[in-house]
PyMOL CGO cylinders between C-alpha atoms (Angstrom):
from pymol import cmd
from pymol.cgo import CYLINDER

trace = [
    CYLINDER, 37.29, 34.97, -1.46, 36.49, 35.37, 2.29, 0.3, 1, 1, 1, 1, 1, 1,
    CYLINDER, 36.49, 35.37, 2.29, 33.91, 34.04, 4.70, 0.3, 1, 1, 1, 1, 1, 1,
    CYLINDER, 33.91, 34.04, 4.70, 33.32, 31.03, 1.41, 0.3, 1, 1, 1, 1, 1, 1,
    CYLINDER, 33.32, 31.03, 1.41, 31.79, 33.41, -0.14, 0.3, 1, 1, 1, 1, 1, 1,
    CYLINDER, 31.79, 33.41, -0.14, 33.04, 34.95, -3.46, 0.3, 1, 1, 1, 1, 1, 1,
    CYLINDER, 33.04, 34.95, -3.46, 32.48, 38.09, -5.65, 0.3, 1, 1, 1, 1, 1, 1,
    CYLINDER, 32.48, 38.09, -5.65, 33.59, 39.26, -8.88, 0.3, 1, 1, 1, 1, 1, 1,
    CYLINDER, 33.59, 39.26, -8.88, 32.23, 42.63, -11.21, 0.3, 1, 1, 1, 1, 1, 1,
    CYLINDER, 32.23, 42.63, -11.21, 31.70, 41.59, -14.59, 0.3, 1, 1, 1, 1, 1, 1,
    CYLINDER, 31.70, 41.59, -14.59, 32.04, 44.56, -17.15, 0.3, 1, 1, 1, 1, 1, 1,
    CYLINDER, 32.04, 44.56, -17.15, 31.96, 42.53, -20.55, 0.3, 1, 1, 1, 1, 1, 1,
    CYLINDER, 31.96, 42.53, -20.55, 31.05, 39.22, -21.63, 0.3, 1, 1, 1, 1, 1, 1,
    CYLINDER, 31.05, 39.22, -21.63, 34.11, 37.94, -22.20, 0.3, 1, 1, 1, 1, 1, 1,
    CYLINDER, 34.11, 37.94, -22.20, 35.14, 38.93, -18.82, 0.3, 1, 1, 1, 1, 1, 1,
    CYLINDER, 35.14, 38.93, -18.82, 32.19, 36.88, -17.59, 0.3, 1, 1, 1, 1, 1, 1,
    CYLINDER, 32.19, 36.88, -17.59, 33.32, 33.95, -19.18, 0.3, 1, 1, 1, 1, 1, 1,
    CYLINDER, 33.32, 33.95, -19.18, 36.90, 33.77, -18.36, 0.3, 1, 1, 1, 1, 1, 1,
    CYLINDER, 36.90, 33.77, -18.36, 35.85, 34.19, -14.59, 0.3, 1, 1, 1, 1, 1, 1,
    CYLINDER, 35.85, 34.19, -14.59, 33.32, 31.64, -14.98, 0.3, 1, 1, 1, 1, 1, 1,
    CYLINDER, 33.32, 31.64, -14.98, 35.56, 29.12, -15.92, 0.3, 1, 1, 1, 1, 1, 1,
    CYLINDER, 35.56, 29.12, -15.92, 39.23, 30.50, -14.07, 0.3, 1, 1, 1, 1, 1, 1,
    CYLINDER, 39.23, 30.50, -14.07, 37.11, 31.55, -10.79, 0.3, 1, 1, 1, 1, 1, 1,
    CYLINDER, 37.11, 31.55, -10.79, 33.32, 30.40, -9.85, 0.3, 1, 1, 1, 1, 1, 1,
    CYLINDER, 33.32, 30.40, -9.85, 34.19, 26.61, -10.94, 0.3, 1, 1, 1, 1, 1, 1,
    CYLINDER, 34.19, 26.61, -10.94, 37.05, 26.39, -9.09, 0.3, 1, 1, 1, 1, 1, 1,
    CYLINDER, 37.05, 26.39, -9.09, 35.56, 27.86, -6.07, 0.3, 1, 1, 1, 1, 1, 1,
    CYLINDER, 35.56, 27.86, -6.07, 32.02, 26.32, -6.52, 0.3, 1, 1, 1, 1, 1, 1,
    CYLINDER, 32.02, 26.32, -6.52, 33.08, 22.86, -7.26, 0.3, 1, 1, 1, 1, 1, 1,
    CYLINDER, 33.08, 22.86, -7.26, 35.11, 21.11, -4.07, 0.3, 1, 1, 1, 1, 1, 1,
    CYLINDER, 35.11, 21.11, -4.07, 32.29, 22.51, -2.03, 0.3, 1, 1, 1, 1, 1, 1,
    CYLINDER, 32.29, 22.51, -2.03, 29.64, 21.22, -3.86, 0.3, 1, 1, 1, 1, 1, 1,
    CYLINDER, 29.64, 21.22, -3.86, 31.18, 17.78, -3.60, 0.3, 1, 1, 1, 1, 1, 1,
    CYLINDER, 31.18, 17.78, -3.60, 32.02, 18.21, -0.06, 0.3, 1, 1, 1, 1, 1, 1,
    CYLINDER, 32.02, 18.21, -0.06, 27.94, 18.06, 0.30, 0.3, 1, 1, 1, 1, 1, 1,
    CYLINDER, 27.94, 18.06, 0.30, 27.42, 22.17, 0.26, 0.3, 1, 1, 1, 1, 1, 1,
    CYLINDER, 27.42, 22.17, 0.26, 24.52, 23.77, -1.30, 0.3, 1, 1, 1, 1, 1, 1,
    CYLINDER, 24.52, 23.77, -1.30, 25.21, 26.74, -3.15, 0.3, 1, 1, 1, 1, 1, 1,
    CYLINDER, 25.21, 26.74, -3.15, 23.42, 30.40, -3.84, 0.3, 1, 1, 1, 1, 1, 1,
    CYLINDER, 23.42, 30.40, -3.84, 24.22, 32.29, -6.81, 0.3, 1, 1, 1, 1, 1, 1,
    CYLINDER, 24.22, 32.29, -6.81, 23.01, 36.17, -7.06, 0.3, 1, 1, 1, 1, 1, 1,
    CYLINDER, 23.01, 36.17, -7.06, 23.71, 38.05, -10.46, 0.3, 1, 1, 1, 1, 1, 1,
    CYLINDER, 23.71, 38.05, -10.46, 22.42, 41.52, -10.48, 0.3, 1, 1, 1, 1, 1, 1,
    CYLINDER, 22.42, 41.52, -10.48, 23.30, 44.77, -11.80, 0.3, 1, 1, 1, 1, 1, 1,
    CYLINDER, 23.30, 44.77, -11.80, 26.45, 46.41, -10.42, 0.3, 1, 1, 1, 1, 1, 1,
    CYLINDER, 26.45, 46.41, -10.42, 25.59, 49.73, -8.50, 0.3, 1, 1, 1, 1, 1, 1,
    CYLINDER, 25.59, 49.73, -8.50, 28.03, 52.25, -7.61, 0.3, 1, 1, 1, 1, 1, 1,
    CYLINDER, 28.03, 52.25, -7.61, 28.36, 53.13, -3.62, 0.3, 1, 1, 1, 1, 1, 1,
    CYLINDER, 28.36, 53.13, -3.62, 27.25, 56.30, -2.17, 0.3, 1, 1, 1, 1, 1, 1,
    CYLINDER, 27.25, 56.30, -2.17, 30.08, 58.73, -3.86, 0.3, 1, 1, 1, 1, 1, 1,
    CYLINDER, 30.08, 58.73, -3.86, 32.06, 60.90, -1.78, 0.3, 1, 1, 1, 1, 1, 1,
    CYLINDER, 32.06, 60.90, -1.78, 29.84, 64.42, -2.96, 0.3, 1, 1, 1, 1, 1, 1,
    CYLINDER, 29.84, 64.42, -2.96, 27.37, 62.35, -1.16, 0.3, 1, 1, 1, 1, 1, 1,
    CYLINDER, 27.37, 62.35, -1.16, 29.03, 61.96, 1.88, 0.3, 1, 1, 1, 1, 1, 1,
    CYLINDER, 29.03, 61.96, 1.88, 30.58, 65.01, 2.38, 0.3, 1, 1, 1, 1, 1, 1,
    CYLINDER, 30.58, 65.01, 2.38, 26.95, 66.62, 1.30, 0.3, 1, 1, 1, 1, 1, 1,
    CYLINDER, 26.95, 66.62, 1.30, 25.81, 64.54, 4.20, 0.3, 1, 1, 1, 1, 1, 1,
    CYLINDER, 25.81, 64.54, 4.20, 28.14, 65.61, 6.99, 0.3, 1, 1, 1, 1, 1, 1,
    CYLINDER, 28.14, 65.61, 6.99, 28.59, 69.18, 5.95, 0.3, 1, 1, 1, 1, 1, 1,
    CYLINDER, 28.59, 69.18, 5.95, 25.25, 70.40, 4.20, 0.3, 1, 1, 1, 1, 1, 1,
    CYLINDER, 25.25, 70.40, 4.20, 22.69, 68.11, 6.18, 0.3, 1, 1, 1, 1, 1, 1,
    CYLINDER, 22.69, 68.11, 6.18, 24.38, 66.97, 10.03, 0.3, 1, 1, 1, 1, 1, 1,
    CYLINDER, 24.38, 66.97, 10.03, 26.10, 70.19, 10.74, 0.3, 1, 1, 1, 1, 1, 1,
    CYLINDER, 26.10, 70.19, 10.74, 23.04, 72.22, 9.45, 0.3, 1, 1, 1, 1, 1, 1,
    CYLINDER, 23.04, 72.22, 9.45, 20.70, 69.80, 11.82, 0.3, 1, 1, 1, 1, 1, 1,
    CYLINDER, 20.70, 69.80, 11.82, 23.39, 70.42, 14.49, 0.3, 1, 1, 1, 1, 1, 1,
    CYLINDER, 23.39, 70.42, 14.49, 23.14, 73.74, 14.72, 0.3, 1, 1, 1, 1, 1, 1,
    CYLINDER, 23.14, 73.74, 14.72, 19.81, 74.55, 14.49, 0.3, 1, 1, 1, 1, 1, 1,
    CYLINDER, 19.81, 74.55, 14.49, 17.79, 71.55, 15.86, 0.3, 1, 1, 1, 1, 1, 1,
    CYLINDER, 17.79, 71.55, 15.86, 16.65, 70.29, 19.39, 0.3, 1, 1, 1, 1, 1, 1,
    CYLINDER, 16.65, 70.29, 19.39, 15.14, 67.53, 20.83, 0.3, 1, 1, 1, 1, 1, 1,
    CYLINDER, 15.14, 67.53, 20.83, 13.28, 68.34, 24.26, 0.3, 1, 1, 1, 1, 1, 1,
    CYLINDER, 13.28, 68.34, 24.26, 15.39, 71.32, 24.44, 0.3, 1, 1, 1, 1, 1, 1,
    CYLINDER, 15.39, 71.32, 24.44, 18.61, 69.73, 23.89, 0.3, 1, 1, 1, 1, 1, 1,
    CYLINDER, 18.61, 69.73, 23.89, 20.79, 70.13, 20.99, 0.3, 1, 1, 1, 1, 1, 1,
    CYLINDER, 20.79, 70.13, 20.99, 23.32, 67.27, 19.62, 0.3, 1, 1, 1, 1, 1, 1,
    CYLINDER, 23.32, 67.27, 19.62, 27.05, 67.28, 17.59, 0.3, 1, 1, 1, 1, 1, 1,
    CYLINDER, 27.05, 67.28, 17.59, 26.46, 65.89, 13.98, 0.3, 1, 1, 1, 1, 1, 1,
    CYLINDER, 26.46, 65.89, 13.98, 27.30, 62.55, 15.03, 0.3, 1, 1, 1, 1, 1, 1,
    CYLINDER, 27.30, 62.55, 15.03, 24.72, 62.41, 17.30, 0.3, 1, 1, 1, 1, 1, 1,
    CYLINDER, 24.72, 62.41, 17.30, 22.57, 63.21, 14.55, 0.3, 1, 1, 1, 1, 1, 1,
    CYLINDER, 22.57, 63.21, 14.55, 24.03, 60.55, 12.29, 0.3, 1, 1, 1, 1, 1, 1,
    CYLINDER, 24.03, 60.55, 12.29, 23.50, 57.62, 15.12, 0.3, 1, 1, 1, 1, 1, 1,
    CYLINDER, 23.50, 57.62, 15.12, 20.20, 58.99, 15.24, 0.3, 1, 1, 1, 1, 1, 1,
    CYLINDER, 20.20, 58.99, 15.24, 19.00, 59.32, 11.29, 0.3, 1, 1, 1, 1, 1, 1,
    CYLINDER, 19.00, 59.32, 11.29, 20.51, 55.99, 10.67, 0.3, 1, 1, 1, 1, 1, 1,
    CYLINDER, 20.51, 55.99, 10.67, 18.77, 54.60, 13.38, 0.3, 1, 1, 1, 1, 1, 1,
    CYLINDER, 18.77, 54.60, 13.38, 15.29, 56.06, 12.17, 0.3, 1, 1, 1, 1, 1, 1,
    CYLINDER, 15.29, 56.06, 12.17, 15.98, 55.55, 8.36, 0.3, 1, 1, 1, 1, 1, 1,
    CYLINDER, 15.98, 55.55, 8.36, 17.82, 52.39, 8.08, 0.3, 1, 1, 1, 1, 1, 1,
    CYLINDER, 17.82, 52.39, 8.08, 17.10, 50.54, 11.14, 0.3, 1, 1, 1, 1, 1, 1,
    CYLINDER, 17.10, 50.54, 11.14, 19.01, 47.56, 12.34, 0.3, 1, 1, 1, 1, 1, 1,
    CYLINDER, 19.01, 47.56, 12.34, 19.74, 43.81, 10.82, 0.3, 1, 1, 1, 1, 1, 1,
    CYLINDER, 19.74, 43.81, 10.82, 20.17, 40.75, 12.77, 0.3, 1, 1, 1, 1, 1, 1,
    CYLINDER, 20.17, 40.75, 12.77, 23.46, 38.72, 12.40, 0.3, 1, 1, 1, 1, 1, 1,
    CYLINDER, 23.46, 38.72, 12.40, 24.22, 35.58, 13.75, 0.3, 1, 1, 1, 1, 1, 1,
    CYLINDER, 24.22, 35.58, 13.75, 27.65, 35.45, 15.47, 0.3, 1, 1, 1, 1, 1, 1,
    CYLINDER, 27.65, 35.45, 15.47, 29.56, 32.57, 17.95, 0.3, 1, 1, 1, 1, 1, 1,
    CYLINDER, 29.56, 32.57, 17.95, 30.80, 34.23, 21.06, 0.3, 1, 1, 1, 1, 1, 1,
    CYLINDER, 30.80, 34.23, 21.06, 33.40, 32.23, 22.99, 0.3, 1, 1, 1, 1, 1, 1,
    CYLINDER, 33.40, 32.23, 22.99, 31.75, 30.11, 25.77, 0.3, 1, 1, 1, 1, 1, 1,
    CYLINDER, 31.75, 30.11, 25.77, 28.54, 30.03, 24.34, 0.3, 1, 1, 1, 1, 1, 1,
    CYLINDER, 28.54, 30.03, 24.34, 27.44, 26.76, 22.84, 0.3, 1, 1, 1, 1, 1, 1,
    CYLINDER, 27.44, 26.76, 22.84, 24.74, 27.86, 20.56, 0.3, 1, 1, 1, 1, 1, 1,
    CYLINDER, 24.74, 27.86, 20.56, 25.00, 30.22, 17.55, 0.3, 1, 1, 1, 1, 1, 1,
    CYLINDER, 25.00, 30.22, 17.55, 23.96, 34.43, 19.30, 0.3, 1, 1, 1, 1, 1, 1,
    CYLINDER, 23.96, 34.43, 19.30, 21.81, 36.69, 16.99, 0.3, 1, 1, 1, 1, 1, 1,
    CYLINDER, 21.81, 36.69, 16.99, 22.75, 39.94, 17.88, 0.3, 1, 1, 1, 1, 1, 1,
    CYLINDER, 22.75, 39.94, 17.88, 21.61, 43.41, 16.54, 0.3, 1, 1, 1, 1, 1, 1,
    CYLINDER, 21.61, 43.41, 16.54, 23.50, 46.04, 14.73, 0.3, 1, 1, 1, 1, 1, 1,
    CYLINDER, 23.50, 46.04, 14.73, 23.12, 49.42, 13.66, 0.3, 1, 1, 1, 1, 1, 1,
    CYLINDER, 23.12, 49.42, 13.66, 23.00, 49.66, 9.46, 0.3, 1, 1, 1, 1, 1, 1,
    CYLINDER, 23.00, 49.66, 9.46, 25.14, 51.81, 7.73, 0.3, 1, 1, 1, 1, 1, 1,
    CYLINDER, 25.14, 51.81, 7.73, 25.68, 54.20, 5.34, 0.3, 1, 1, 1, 1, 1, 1,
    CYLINDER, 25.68, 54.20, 5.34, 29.06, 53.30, 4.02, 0.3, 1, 1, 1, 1, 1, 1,
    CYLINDER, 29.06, 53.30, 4.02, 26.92, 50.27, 2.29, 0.3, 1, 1, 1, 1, 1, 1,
    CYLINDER, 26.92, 50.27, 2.29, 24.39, 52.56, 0.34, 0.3, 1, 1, 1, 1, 1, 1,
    CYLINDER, 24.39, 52.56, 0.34, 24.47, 53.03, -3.28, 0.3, 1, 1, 1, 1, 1, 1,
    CYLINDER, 24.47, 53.03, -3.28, 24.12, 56.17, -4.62, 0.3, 1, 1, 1, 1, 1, 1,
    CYLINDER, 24.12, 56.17, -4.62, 20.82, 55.79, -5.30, 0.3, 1, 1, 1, 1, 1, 1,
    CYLINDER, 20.82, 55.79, -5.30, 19.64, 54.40, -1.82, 0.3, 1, 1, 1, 1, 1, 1,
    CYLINDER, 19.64, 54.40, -1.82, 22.26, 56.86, -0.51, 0.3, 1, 1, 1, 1, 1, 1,
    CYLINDER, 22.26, 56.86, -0.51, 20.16, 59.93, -2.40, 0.3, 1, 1, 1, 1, 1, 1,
    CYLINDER, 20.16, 59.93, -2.40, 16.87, 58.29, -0.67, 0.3, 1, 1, 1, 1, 1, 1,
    CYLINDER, 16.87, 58.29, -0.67, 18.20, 58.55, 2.61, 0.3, 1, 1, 1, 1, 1, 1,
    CYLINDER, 18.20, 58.55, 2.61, 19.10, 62.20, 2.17, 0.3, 1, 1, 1, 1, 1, 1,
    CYLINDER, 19.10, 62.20, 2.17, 15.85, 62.55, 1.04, 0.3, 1, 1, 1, 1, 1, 1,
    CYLINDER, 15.85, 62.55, 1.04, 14.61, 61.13, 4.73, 0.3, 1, 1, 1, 1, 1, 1,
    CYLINDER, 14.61, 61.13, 4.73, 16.92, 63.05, 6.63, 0.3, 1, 1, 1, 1, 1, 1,
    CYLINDER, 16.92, 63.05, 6.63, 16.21, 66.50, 4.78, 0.3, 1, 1, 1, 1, 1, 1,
    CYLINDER, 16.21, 66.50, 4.78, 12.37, 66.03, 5.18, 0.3, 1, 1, 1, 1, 1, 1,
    CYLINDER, 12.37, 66.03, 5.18, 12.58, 65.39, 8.35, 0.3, 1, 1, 1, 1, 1, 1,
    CYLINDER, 12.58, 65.39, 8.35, 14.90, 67.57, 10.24, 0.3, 1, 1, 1, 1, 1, 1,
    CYLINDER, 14.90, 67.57, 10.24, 13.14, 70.11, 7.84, 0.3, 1, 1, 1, 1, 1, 1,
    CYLINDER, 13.14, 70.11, 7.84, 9.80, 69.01, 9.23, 0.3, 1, 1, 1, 1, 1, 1,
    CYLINDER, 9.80, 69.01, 9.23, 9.72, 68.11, 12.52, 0.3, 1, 1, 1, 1, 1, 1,
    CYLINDER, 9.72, 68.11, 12.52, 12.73, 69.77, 13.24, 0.3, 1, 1, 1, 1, 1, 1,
    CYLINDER, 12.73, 69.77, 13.24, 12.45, 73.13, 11.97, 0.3, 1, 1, 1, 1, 1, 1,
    CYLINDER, 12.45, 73.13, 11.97, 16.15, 73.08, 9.78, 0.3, 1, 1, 1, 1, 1, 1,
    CYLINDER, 16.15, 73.08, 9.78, 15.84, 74.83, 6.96, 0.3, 1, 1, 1, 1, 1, 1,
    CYLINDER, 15.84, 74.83, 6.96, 18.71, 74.17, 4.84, 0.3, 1, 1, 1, 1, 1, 1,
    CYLINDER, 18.71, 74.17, 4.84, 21.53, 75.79, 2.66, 0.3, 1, 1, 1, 1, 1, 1,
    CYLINDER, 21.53, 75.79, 2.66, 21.83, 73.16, -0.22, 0.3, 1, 1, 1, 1, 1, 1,
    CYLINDER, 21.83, 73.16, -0.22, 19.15, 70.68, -0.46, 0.3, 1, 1, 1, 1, 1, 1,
    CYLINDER, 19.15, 70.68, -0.46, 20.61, 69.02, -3.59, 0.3, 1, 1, 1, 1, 1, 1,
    CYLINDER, 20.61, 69.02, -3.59, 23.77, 66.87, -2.85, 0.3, 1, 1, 1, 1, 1, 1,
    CYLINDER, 23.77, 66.87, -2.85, 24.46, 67.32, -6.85, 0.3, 1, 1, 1, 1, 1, 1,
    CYLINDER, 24.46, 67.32, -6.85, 24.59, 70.23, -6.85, 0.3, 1, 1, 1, 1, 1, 1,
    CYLINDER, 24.59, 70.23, -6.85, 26.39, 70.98, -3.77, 0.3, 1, 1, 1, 1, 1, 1,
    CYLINDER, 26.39, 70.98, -3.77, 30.17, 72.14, -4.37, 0.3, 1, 1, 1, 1, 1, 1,
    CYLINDER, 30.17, 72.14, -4.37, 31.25, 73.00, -0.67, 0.3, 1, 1, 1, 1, 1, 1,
    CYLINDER, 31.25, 73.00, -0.67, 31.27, 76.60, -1.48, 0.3, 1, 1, 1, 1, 1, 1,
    CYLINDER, 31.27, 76.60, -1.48, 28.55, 78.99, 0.06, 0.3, 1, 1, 1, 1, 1, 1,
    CYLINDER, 28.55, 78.99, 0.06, 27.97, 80.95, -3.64, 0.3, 1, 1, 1, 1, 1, 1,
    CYLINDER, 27.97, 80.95, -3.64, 25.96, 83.89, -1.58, 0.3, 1, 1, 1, 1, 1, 1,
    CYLINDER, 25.96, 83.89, -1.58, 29.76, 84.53, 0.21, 0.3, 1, 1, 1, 1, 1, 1,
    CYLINDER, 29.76, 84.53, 0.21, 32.19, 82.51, -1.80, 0.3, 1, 1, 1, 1, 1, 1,
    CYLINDER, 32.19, 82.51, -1.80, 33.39, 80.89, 1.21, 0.3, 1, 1, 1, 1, 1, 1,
    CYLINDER, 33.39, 80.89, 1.21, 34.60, 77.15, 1.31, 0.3, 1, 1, 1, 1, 1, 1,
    CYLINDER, 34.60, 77.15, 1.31, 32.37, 75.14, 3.95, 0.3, 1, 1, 1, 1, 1, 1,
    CYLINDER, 32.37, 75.14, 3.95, 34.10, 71.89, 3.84, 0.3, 1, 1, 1, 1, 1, 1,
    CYLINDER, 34.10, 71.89, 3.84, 37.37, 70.94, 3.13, 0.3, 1, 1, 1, 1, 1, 1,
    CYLINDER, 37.37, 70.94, 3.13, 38.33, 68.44, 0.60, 0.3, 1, 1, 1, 1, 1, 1,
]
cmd.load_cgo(trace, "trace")
């Protein structure tokens, strides 16, 4: 528990009920009669991105963007290119923060992530960021599938990313 909030993964029902009783009660209840209202999400569990995604990402889509794409005549590292993708494809949310000094509560804006992404949102986005540096960038790309990417160029046998 952190931030009053708490979160458990469920993977049977009698795992559900135990932590219903040992865990959300106990947690739920001296709030609730300290005058606190209460929100209670259930959904399905999904996996984050995995780490073929990520190194697919870095390796088989940034570094191919890197070296072969501009902008205005201008070329970019891959991190460039991440700031840039994430800022295109996943935008920014609002939080709500108290700074020292200030009286009032400051909503400031911040950058999404990927490190957040399932793997299914974290396939979408490679979707976005293959279509468009292929595109409107002119990349054309090695590997285009992330599962089916190994790291290893099969025309050469070479490794292209280290594990």
């Amino acid at each position: 528990m952190s931030d009053n909030r708490l979160v458990v993964r469920w993977t049977n029902p009698q795992q559900a009920n135990v932590t219903l009783h040992s865990q959300i009660v106990p947690f739920a209840k001296p709030l609730l009669l300290g005058g606190h209202q209460l929100v209670a999400e259930i959904r399905i569990a999904e996996d984050q991105r995995s780490i073929q995604q990520n190194k697919f990402y870095w390796k088989a889509c940034l570094e191919q963007i890197s070296q072969q794409a501009k902008l205005d005549g201008v070329g970019f590292q891959p991190e460039g290119w991440h700031w840039y993708m994430k800022r295109k494809f996943l935008g920014y949310r609002f939080k709500k923060v108290m700074i020292p000094g200030n009286k009032r509560v400051s909503i400031i804006r911040e950058l999404r992530s990927t490190t957040g992404l399932s793997v299914k949102k974290m396939s979408d986005y490679l979707d976005k960021v293959q279509a468009h540096a292929a595109q409107d960038l002119g990349v054309e790309f090695k590997d285009q599938n992330w599962q089916q990417w190994t790291g290893i160029d099969m025309d050469t046998g070479e490794i292209t990313y280290d594990h």
